[in-house]
C-alpha positions as CSV (number, residue, x, y, z in Angstrom):
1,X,-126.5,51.7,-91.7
2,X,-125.7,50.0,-88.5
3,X,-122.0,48.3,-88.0
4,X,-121.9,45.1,-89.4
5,X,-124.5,45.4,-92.2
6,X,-122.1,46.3,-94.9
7,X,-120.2,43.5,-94.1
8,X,-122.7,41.7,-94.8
9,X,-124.3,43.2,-98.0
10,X,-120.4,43.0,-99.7
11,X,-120.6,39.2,-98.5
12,X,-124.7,38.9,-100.3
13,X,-123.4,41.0,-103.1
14,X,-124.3,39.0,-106.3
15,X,-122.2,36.2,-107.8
16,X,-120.4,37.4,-111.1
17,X,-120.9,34.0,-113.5
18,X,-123.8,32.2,-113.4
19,X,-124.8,28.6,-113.4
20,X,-124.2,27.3,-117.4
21,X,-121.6,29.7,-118.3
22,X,-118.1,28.6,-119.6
23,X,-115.1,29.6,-117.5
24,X,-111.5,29.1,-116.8
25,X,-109.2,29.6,-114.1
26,X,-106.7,32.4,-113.7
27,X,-103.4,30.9,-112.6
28,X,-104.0,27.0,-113.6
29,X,-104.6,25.8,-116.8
30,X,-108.1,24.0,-117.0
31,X,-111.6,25.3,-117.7
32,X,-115.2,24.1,-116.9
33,X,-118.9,25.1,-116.9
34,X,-120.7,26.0,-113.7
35,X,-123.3,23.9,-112.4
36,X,-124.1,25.3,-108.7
37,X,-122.7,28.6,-107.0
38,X,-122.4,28.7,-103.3
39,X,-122.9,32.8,-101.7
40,X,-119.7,32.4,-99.6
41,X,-116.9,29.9,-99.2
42,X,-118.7,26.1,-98.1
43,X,-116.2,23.6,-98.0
44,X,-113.7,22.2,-95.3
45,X,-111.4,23.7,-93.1
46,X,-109.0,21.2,-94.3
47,X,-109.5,21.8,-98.0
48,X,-109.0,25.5,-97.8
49,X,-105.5,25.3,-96.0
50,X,-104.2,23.0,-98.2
51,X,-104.3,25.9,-100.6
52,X,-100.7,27.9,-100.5
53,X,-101.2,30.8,-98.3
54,X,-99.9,33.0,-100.8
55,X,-102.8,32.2,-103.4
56,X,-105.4,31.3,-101.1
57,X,-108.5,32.9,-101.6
58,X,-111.1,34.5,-99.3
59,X,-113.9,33.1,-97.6
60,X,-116.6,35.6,-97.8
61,X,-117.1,35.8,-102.2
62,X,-119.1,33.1,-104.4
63,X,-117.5,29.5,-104.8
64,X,-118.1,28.1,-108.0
65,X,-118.8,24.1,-109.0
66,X,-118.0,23.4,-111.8
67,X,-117.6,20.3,-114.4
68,X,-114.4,20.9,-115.1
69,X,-111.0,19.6,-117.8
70,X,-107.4,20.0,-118.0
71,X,-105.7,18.9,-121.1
72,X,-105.6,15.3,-119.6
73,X,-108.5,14.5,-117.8
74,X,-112.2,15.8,-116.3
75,X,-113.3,15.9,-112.7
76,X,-115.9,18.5,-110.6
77,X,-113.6,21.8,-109.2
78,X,-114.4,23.7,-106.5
79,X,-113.2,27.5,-107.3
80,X,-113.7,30.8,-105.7
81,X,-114.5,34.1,-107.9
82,X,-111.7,36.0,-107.8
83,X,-109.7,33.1,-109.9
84,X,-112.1,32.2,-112.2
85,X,-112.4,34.6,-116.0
86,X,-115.2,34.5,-118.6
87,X,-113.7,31.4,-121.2
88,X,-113.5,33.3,-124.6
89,X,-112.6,29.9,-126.7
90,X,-115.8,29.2,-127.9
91,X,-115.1,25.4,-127.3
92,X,-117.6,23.0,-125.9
93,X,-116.6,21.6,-122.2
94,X,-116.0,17.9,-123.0
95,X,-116.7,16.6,-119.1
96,X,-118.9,13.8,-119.5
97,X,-121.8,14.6,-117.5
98,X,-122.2,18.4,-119.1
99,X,-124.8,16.4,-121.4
100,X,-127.4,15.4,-118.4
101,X,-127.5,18.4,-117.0
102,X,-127.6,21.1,-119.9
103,X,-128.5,21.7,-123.3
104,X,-126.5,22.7,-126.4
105,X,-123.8,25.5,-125.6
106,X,-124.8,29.3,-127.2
107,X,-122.4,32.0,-126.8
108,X,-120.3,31.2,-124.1
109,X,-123.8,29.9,-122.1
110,X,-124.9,26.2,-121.5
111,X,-129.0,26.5,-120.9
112,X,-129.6,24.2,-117.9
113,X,-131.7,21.3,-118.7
114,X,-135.3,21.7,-117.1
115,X,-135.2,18.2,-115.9
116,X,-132.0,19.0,-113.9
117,X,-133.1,22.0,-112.2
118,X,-132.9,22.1,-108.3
Protein backbone atom coordinates (compact mmCIF):
# COMPACT_ATOMS: atom_id res chain seq x y z
CA UNK A 1 0.00 0.00 0.00
CA UNK A 2 1.62 3.22 -1.08
CA UNK A 3 1.53 6.40 1.38
CA UNK A 4 -1.49 8.15 1.05
CA UNK A 5 -3.85 5.35 -0.06
CA UNK A 6 -5.19 4.59 3.35
CA UNK A 7 -6.01 7.88 3.74
CA UNK A 8 -7.93 7.70 1.29
CA UNK A 9 -9.78 4.32 1.60
CA UNK A 10 -10.74 5.53 5.63
CA UNK A 11 -12.08 8.83 3.71
CA UNK A 12 -14.21 6.25 0.78
CA UNK A 13 -15.01 3.93 3.60
CA UNK A 14 -18.87 3.45 3.47
CA UNK A 15 -21.45 5.75 4.97
CA UNK A 16 -23.06 4.19 8.14
CA UNK A 17 -27.07 5.34 7.56
CA UNK A 18 -28.49 5.33 4.46
CA UNK A 19 -30.74 7.46 2.44
CA UNK A 20 -34.60 6.87 4.09
CA UNK A 21 -33.54 5.85 7.43
CA UNK A 22 -34.80 7.68 10.64
CA UNK A 23 -32.11 9.43 12.72
CA UNK A 24 -31.39 11.84 15.51
CA UNK A 25 -28.62 13.89 16.63
CA UNK A 26 -26.36 13.18 19.50
CA UNK A 27 -25.90 16.41 21.47
CA UNK A 28 -29.16 18.55 20.12
CA UNK A 29 -32.49 17.61 20.39
CA UNK A 30 -34.16 17.15 16.93
CA UNK A 31 -34.41 14.13 14.50
CA UNK A 32 -34.97 13.75 10.70
CA UNK A 33 -34.82 11.29 7.83
CA UNK A 34 -32.02 11.26 5.31
CA UNK A 35 -32.53 12.15 1.91
CA UNK A 36 -28.91 12.45 0.28
CA UNK A 37 -25.45 11.51 1.82
CA UNK A 38 -22.41 13.33 0.70
CA UNK A 39 -18.73 10.93 0.93
CA UNK A 40 -16.90 13.75 2.83
CA UNK A 41 -17.74 17.10 4.27
CA UNK A 42 -19.37 19.53 1.05
CA UNK A 43 -20.44 22.60 2.43
CA UNK A 44 -18.75 26.13 3.13
CA UNK A 45 -15.89 27.21 4.72
CA UNK A 46 -17.96 29.63 6.52
CA UNK A 47 -20.68 27.18 7.69
CA UNK A 48 -18.19 24.79 9.14
CA UNK A 49 -16.39 27.45 11.45
CA UNK A 50 -19.33 28.68 12.71
CA UNK A 51 -19.53 25.41 14.43
CA UNK A 52 -17.78 25.73 18.22
CA UNK A 53 -14.39 24.42 17.85
CA UNK A 54 -14.89 22.14 20.66
CA UNK A 55 -17.79 20.18 18.82
CA UNK A 56 -16.89 20.65 15.40
CA UNK A 57 -16.67 17.78 13.41
CA UNK A 58 -14.25 16.39 10.82
CA UNK A 59 -14.19 16.95 7.31
CA UNK A 60 -13.17 13.71 5.76
CA UNK A 61 -16.60 11.22 7.11
CA UNK A 62 -20.17 11.21 5.40
CA UNK A 63 -22.49 14.39 5.79
CA UNK A 64 -25.89 13.65 5.98
CA UNK A 65 -29.16 15.84 4.56
CA UNK A 66 -31.64 15.33 6.12
CA UNK A 67 -35.58 16.57 6.45
CA UNK A 68 -35.33 17.32 9.69
CA UNK A 69 -37.79 18.61 13.22
CA UNK A 70 -37.22 19.97 16.59
CA UNK A 71 -40.11 20.12 18.92
CA UNK A 72 -41.04 23.48 17.24
CA UNK A 73 -40.48 23.61 13.85
CA UNK A 74 -38.98 21.59 10.45
CA UNK A 75 -36.23 22.70 8.16
CA UNK A 76 -33.37 20.53 5.85
CA UNK A 77 -29.97 19.84 8.40
CA UNK A 78 -26.86 19.35 7.33
CA UNK A 79 -25.07 16.77 9.88
CA UNK A 80 -21.86 14.87 9.84
CA UNK A 81 -21.75 11.02 10.99
CA UNK A 82 -20.17 10.97 14.00
CA UNK A 83 -23.35 13.09 15.60
CA UNK A 84 -26.01 11.50 14.15
CA UNK A 85 -27.63 7.77 16.08
CA UNK A 86 -30.08 5.29 14.58
CA UNK A 87 -33.78 7.05 16.00
CA UNK A 88 -35.31 4.04 18.02
CA UNK A 89 -38.85 6.08 18.56
CA UNK A 90 -40.69 4.44 16.05
CA UNK A 91 -42.42 7.87 15.18
CA UNK A 92 -43.01 9.05 11.69
CA UNK A 93 -40.83 12.36 10.74
CA UNK A 94 -43.56 15.03 10.36
CA UNK A 95 -41.32 17.50 7.84
CA UNK A 96 -43.61 18.31 5.23
CA UNK A 97 -41.96 17.32 2.23
CA UNK A 98 -41.05 13.53 3.66
CA UNK A 99 -44.38 12.68 1.66
CA UNK A 100 -42.98 13.57 -2.07
CA UNK A 101 -40.04 12.04 -1.74
CA UNK A 102 -40.68 8.54 0.13
CA UNK A 103 -43.23 6.02 0.84
CA UNK A 104 -44.74 4.78 4.06
CA UNK A 105 -42.10 4.44 7.04
CA UNK A 106 -41.25 0.45 7.96
CA UNK A 107 -39.02 -0.31 10.76
CA UNK A 108 -37.02 2.59 11.27
CA UNK A 109 -36.74 2.89 7.06
CA UNK A 110 -38.60 5.28 4.69
CA UNK A 111 -38.46 3.46 1.02
CA UNK A 112 -37.53 6.25 -1.41
CA UNK A 113 -40.25 7.00 -3.84
CA UNK A 114 -39.13 5.73 -7.45
CA UNK A 115 -40.29 8.95 -8.95
CA UNK A 116 -37.81 10.82 -6.66
CA UNK A 117 -34.85 8.87 -7.31
CA UNK A 118 -31.66 10.88 -8.57
Amino acid sequence: MKKGEKREMEVNRAAKFRIGQVVRHRFYPFRGVIFDVDPTFNNTEEWWLSIPEEVRPRKDQPYYHLLAENSETEYVAYVSEQNLLPDESGEPVRHPQVAELFGPLKNGFYALRTNSAH
